[in-house]
C-alpha positions, 0 to 999 in steps of 0.5 A: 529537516536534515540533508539526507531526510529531505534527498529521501523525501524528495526522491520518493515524491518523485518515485511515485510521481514518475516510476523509479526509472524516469528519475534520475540521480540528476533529477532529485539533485536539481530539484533541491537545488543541491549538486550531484556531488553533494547527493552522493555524499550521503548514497553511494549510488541510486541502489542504495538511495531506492532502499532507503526509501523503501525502507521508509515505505515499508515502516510507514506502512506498518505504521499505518496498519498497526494504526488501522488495527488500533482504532478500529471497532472491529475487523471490517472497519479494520478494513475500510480504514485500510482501503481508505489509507490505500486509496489516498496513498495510490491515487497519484502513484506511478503503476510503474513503480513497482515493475521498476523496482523488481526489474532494476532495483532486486535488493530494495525488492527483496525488503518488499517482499519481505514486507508483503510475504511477512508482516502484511500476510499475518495482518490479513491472516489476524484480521480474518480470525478476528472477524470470525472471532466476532461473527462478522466474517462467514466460518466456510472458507480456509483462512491459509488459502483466502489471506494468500489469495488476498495477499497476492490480489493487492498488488493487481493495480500495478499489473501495467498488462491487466490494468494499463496505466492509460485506461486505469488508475492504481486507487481505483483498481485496488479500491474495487478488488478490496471491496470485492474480497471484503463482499466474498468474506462477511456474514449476513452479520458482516454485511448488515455492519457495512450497511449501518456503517455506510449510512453512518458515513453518509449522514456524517457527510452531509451534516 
């Protein structure tokens, strides 16, 4: 792996585990055992090694949707395999993260946004007109309104003020509110398809 990939790795592991904030150039460099000066040859400063590993954030996490939409069956499983990713993904996250990246990092936070406001809101939107496409999702509610409404409750996990670090865990707040969309959205079709597809689960699990 060469130097700069493993400064990016490395500090994006620490990111997640630690908030933005709490970590410092310092930091990363002792950790891999490598001096400040040597870090600061390839960023010029923490800015511009946030937005790099934003950056990277932001094709991982198109990778992995493009990925989900690939090998799903249909638009739901589309979904679980999503909350899935999600789950694993935010389990050891610092909720802290994101609040450090608005308030002390806005360029890498615009490349979020930019990411949230317009690749995730047309996966969203592409999985709802597929899911009625198949039947699997009821035909009464307005796509523009639901896909923004659910593009905006993705991030409530890392609201510190709804749900404090100290009492909830970001995997578990985002895993509830999935579900919750996925229940309010579904036919009785869609929802017999996530009974077949639990049990199937299940007995994968205990075989």
């Amino acid at each position: 792996m060469e130097q700069k990939d493993r400064i990016q790795e490395k500090a994006n592991e620490m990111f997640m585990r630690y908030g933005i904030r709490s970590v410092s150039m310092d930091d990363i460099a002792g950790q891999l055992g490598m001096s400040k000066k040597t870090l600061y040859q390839y960023f010029a400063d923490k800015d511009e090694l946030v937005e790099a590993v934003m950056q990277d954030e932001v094709q991982s996490g198109q990778a992995d949707c493009e990925l989900c939409l690939r090998e799903s069956a249909n638009a739901i499983e589309e979904i679980f395999f999503i909350m899935k990713g999600l789950v694993e993904q935010f389990r050891h996250i610092n909720p802290m993260v994101m609040y450090d990246l608005q308030k002390f990092h806005h360029t890498a936070y615009q490349k979020f946004l930019a990411y949230k406001n317009d690749f995730l809101l047309r996966i969203i939107r592409d999985n709802l007109e597929r899911g009625l496409k198949e039947g699997l999702y009821r035909d009464d509610f307005s796509i523009d309104i639901i896909s923004r409404f659910r593009l905006q409750s993705m991030m409530s996990g890392f609201d510190i003020e709804a749900f404090p670090p100290s009492k909830y865990n970001v995997a578990d707040v985002t895993q509830e509110i999935l579900r919750h969309y996925l229940y309010g959205i579904v036919s009785l079709e869609g929802y017999k398809w996530i009974l077949n597809y639990k049990n199937e689960q299940t007995k994968t699990a205990q075989s």
